[in-house]
N, C-alpha and C positions, 0 to 999 in steps of 0.2 A: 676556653680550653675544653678539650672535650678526647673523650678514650674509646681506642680501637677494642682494647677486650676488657671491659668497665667491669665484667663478672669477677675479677682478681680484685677489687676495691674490699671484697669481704674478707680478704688475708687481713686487713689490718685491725679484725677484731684477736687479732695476736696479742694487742696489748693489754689487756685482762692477765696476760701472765705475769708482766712486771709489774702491775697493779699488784695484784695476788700476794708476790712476794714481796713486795712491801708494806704491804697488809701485816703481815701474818711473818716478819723478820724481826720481829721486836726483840733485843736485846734485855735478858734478866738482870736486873742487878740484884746485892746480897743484901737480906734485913736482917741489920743488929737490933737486939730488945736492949733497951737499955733501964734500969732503975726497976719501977714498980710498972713497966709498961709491960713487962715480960709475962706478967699474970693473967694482964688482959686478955679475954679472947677475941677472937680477929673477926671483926663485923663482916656481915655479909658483902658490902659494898668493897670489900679490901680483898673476894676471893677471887673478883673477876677485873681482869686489869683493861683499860679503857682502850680502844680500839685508835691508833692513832698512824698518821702516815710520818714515815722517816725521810730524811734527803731528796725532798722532795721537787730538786731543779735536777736530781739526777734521774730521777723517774719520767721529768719531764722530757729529760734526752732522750730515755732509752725509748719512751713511748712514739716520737718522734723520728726515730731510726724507722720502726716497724713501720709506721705510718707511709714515711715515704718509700719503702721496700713495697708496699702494696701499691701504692701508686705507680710506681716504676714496673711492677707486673703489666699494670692495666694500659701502656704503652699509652702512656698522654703525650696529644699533640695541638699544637695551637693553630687554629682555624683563624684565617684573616683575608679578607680582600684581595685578590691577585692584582696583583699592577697589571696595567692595559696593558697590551702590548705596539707598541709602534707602528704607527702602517707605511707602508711601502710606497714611496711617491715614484714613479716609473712614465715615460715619453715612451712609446713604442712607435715605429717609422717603416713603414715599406720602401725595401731597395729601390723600387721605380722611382718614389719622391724622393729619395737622398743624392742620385748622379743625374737631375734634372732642373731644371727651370719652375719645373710644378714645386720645389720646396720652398723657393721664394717668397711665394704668401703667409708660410707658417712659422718663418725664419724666427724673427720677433716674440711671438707668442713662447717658443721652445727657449730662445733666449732666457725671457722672462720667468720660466717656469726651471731651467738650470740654477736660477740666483736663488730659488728659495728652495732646494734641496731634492730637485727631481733628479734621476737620472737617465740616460738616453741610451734605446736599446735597438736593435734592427727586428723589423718582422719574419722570424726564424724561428726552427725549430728549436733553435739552442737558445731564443733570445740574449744573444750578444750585445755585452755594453760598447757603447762608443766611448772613445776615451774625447777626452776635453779637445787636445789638440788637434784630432784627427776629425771633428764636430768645426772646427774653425777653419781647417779646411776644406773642408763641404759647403760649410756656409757661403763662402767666398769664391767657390768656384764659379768662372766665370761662359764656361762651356760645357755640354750636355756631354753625359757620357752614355755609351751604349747599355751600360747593363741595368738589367731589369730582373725582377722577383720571379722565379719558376715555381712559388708556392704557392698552393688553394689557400685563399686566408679563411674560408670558412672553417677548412679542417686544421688552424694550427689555432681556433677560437679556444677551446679546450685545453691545449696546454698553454695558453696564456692567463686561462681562469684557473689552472691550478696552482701556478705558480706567484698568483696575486689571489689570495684567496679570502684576506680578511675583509670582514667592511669598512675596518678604517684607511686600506689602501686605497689611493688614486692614480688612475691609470689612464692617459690617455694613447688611443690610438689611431694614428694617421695615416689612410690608405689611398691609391689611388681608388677612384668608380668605375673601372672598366673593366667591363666583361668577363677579359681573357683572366682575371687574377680569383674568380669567381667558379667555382664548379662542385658537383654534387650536390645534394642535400643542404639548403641553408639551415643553420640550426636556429630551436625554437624559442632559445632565451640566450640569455647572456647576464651576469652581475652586474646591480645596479650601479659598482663602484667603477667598473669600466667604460671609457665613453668614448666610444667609435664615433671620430669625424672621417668621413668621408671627402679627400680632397678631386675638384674638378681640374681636371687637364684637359687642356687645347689639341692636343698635336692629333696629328695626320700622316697619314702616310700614304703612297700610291706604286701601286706593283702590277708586274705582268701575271696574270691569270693565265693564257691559254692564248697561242700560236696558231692560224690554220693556213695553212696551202690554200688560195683562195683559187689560185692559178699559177702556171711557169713560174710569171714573173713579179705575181702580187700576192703578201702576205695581208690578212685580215689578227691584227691584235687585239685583244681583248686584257684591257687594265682595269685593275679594282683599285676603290679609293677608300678609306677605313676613316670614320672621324667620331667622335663622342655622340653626333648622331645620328650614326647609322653606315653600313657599308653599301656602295652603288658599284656600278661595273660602266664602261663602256668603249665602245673599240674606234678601231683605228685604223684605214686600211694606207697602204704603204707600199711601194718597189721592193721588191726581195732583194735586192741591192744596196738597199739605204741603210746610213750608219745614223741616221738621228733622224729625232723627230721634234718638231715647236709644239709645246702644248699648251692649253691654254695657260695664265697665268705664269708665265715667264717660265714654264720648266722645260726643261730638254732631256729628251729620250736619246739615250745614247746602244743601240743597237750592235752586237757583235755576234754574227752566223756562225756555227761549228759544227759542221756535219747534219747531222737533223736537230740538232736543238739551238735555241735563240738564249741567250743573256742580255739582258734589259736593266740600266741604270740609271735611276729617277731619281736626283739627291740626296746621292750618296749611299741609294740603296739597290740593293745587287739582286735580281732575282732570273733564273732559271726553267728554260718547261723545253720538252719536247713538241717538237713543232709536226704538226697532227697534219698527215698527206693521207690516211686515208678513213673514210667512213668510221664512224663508229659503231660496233657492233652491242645491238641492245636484245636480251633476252628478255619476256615478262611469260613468266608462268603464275597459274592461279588455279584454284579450285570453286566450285560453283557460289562458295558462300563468299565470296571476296571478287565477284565481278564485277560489280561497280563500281570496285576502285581503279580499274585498267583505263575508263574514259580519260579520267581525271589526266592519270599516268601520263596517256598518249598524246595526249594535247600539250603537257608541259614538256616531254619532249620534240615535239613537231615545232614549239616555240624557242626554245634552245637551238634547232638546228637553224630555224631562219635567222635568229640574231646572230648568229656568229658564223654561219654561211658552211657548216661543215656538216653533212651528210651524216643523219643516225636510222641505220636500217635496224627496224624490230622484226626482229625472229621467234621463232617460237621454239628452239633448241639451245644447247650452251657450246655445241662445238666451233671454236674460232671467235667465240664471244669476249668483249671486254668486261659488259656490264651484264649480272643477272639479276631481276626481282622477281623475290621467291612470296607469292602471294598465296602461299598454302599455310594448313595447318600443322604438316608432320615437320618434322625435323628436318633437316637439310640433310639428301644422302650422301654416303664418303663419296661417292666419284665425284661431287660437287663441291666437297672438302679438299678431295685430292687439285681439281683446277683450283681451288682459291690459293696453295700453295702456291703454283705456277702463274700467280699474277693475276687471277678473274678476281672482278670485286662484284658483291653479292649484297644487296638487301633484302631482309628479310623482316616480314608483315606479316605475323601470325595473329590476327583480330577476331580468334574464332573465341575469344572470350567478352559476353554482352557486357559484364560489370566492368562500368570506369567513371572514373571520376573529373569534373570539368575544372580545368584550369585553362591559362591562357600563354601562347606563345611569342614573341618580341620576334618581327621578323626583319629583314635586310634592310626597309628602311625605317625601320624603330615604332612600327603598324604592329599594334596588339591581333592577334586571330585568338580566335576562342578555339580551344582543341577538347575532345574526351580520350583521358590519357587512360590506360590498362591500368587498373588496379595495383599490381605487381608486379615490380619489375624482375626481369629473369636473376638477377646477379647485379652484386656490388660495381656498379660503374664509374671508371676514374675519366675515360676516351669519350668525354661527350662531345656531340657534334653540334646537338639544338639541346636547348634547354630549358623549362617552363618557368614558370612565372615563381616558384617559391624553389627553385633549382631545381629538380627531379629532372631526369633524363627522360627525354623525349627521343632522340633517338642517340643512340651511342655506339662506338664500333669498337674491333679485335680486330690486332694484324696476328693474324697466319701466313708467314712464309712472307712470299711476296704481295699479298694479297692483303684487302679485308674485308670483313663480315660488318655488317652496318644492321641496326637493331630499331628498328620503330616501333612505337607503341601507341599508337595511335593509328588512325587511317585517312586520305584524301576525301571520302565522299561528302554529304552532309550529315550523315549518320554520324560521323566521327567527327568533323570539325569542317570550320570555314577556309581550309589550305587547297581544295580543288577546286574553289570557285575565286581564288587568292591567285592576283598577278606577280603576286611575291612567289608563286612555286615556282616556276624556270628560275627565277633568280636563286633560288635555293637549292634547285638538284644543280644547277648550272658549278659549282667548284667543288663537287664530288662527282660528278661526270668528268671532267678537265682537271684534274686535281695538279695545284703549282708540287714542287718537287720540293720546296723546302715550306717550312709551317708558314698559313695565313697567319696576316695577321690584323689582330681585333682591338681595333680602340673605341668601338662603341662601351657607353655608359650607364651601368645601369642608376635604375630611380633608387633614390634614399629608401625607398619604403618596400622594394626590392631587395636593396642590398645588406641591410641590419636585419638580424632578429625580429622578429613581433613582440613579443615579452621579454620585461626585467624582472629579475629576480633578484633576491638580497640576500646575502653571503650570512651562509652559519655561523655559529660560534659553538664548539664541544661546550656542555654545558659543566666541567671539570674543569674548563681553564676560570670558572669565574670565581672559584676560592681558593685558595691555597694551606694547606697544612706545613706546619716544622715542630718536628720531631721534637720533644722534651727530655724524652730518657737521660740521654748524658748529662742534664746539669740535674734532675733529681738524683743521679746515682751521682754524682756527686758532693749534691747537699748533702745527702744520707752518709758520706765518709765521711764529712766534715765533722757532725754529727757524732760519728762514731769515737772519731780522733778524741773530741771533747770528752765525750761520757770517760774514754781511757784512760785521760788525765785526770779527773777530776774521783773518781773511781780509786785511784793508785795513791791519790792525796790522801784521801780518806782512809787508806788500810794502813797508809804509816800511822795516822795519830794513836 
C-alpha cells in the first residue's frame, strides 16, 4: 500500500488531544474524615493525585477515528501486479489469395489456426473479419474468381501494426509475391509479432500490346505475356481480315476490327488498342550536359521500330508530336504543359544533379541492372512505372488532361547505370511508346528479400500498464464510521451510569 499525498499522515498526531483529555479528566470524589483521622495532617503523598488513564477501549476508539481520518487524507491506494493483458491471435489474407486457387496451399494451416482461437481478417484498410460461414465457402470454392486487391500492402503495413500492437499478439499475414500489389517505399521494419508469409502464384496471362498497319492488307500484333518470371512480348503478323489466330500452346486469338481499333481475346481476356496506321512522332530535346544520353535513346528507339515494323521519326520540335523527352534541366514550359493536356506524353530527365545513390532495377525479364538513382525524389509517388530494388520510384508518372508526364531519376549512359547498354531498354520504352488502353498487367514476382522489411522490431509495452493501483479511500472512510458509530454507543452507555 502506499499514498498519493503521504504529507497528511501528520494529521494523525491529532490524537494527543484525546490522550490529553483523558489524562487530565479525572473525576474528584469527596473525603469524609472519620474518628481521630480528622486531626491528622495530610501527607505530602495524598496532595498530589496519581496520574492515571480512564475508559481506556474508548480512548482506544477515538484514537483510532483520527488515525484513519489522516490516512484517508493521504489517499491510500493499493499497488499490485496488473494482469497481462491478452493477445490478439489474428489470419490476415489478401483478396487475390481468398477468390483463387493460390489459397489452396494455405487452406489447412488457416484451418488449423481457426480451431485454436484465431480469427480471419482480409488485407484492407478496415481489416475486416471473415465470418465462419462465408471462410467455408471460400474454402470450397471450386472456381477462380476475378477479383483482386487494388491495395499497396506496403502502405496498409502500418495500420496493421497499430491495430495488433502488443507482443503477445500473433498475427499472421498471407499475401500474394507479385509485383503489381507492391509499390512506393518498402518499409524498414515491421513487429516481431507479425509474420509475413509470402504466397507463390502460378498464373499467367497474355494480351494485346500494340496493333500496326504493317500494310493494306496485313496487321503486325504485338502480345505480351506476364508470368512470376518476368514479362516478354512477341508479335504476330496476320491478314487484316482474320478473326483468329492458333497460338502456341493450344490458345486462340480471337480477333474483332472496329474502325481503327482491334479487340483481342486470349482466355477469356479482353483487351483493346488503337491500331497504329501511322509513324510515330518522337521529339528528344536536351541541353549540353545530358548528351550522351540521346545515343542511348536513339538506338532503343530505332530498335522498337524494327521489331514491330512501325515507323518512329525523331524530330527535334513538339508540333504534331506524340512523344516528347525533355533532357534539360529547367522546368517543362506551359506551352509544353498546355500539349500534354491535349494528349502529348512527355518524359522528363533532369540529371543535372551528380549526387545519387546505387541501387538496382528488375527489368522485363527478371535481369537485375544496376542504376544511380537521384538522391531526391521531386514528390511523393503513388503512379510508379519502374521501381528499384528497396521500392523508391525510379521513374513515375502524372496524368494531366489527356496526357502524361513520366519522371526519371536516373539516366541511360554508363555514368548513370547499365540500361543503355541493356537489351532490356526497347523492351521497356516499348509499352509507354504503344501504351494498351486499359492497365497492364503484372504477375511478375518479387524475391522474399525484396519483398519484407529488412528489420524486426519488438512491440512496447507503456511502462504504466505493468502495475496497477485501487483506490482505498471508501473502505477507510468507512472503517472510520464504524468506528465512530462504536465510540457513540459505548460513550452514551457510560453517561447513563
Amino acid at each position: 500500500m502506499t499514498f498519493l499525498a503521504p504529507y497528511w499522515l501528520f494529521a494523525a498526531s491529532a490524537i494527543l488531544i484525546p490522550i490529553a483529555i483523558h489524562l487530565w479528566n479525572k473525576r474528584q470524589g469527596q473525603t469524609v474524615k472519620v474518628g481521630s483521622l480528622r486531626w491528622l495532617e495530610a501527607s505530602a503523598s495524598n496532595r498530589w493525585s496519581s496520574i492515571k488513564l480512564s475508559s481506556f477501549w474508548l480512548l482506544v476508539l477515538r484514537c483510532g477515528i483520527l488515525i484513519l481520518l489522516a490516512v484517508a487524507l493521504a489517499q491510500p491506494v493499493w499497488q499490485h501486479q496488473a494482469q497481462k493483458q491478452k493477445g490478439a491471435k489474428a489470419i490476415i489474407v489478401g483478396e487475390e489469395l481468398l477468390y483463387t486457387s493460390a489459397l489452396e496451399p494455405i487452406i489447412p494451416t488457416i484451418d488449423s489456426l481457426l480451431q485454436r482461437g484465431y480469427t480471419l481478417h482480409t488485407y484492407t484498410p478496415e481489416l475486416e473479419q471473415i465470418p465462419q460461414e462465408v471462410w467455408q465457402q471460400m474454402s470450397n470454392r471450386t472456381q477462380d474468381s476475378t477479383v483482386a486487391s487494388k491495395y499497396n500492402y506496403w502502405s496498409l503495413l502500418p495500420t496493421l501494426a497499430a491495430k495488433y500492437k502488443l507482443p503477445q499478439d500473433s498475427v499472421l499475414l498471407f499475401t500474394s509475391d507479385q509485383q503489381q500489389y507492391f509499390a512506393g517505399i518498402r518499409p524498414e521494419a515491421m513487429p516481431r509479432h507479425i509474420r509475413w508469409i509470402p504466397v507463390s502464384t502460378d498464373k499467367s496471362i497474355t494480351w494485346l500490346q500494340a496493333a500496326v498497319q504493317a500494310s493494306p492488307d496485313s496487321l503486325l500484333l504485338l502480345l505480351g505475356h506476364s508470368s512470376r518470371e518476368g514479362t516478354s512480348y512477341s508479335k504476330y503478323k496476320t491478314a487484316a481480315s482474320a478473326q483468329s489466330i492458333n497460338l502456341a500452346g493450344s490458345q486462340q486469338l480471337q480477333l474483332q476490327r472496329q474502325q481503327d481499333s482491334l479487340q483481342v481475346t486470349i482466355s477469356g481476356n479482353s483487351s483493346k488498342v488503337k491500331v497504329q496506321t501511322e509513324p510515330l512522332q518522337v521529339a528528344i530535346l536536351s541541353d549540353e550536359a545530358q548528351q550522351a544520353e540521346v545515343p542511348y535513346l536513339r538506338a532503343a528507339l530505332q530498335a522498337i521500330s524494327s521489331y514491330t515494323s512501325l515507323p518512329i521519326q525523331i524530330r527535334a520540335d513538339t508540333l504534331g508530336t506524340d512523344w516528347l523527352f525533355w533532357l534539360r534541366s529547367e522546368p517543362l514550359p506551359e506551352s509544353i504543359n498546355q500539349q500534354v493536356k491535349q494528349g502529348l506524353q512527355v518524359w522528363v530527365q533532369q540529371g543535372q544533379k551528380p549526387e545519387s545513390i546505387k541501387t538496382s532495377f528488375t527489368g522485363i525479364g527478371g535481369t537485375s541492372i544496376k542504376v544511380h538513382q537521384l538522391s531526391q525524389p521531386q514528390a511523393q509517388q503513388q503512379s510508379q512505372e519502374w521501381t528499384a530494388a528497396k521500392g523508391e520510384a525510379l521513374l513515375y508518372f502524372q496524368n494531366i488532361g489527356r496526357g502524361k508526364v513520366y519522371t526519371f531519376r536516373s539516366g541511360f549512359s554508363p555514368a548513370w547505370s547499365d540500361l543503355g547498354q541493356s537489351a532490356q531498354l526497347p523492351e521497356l520504352l516499348l509499352p509507354l511508346l504503344l501504351p494498351q488502353a486499359q492497365t497492364i498487367h503484372d504477375f511478375r514476382a518479387l524475391d522474399e528479400q525484396q519483398l519484407l522489411p529488412e528489420n524486426w522490431v519488438e512491440a512496447r509495452v507503456a511502462s504504466a500498464a505493468k502495475t496497477a493501483q485501487t483506490p482505498l479511500l471508501k473502505w477507510i472512510v468507512l472503517a472510520a464510521f464504524v468506528l465512530f458509530l462504536i465510540e457513540r454507543i459505548i460513550a452514551s452507555r457510560r453517561s447513563n451510569l
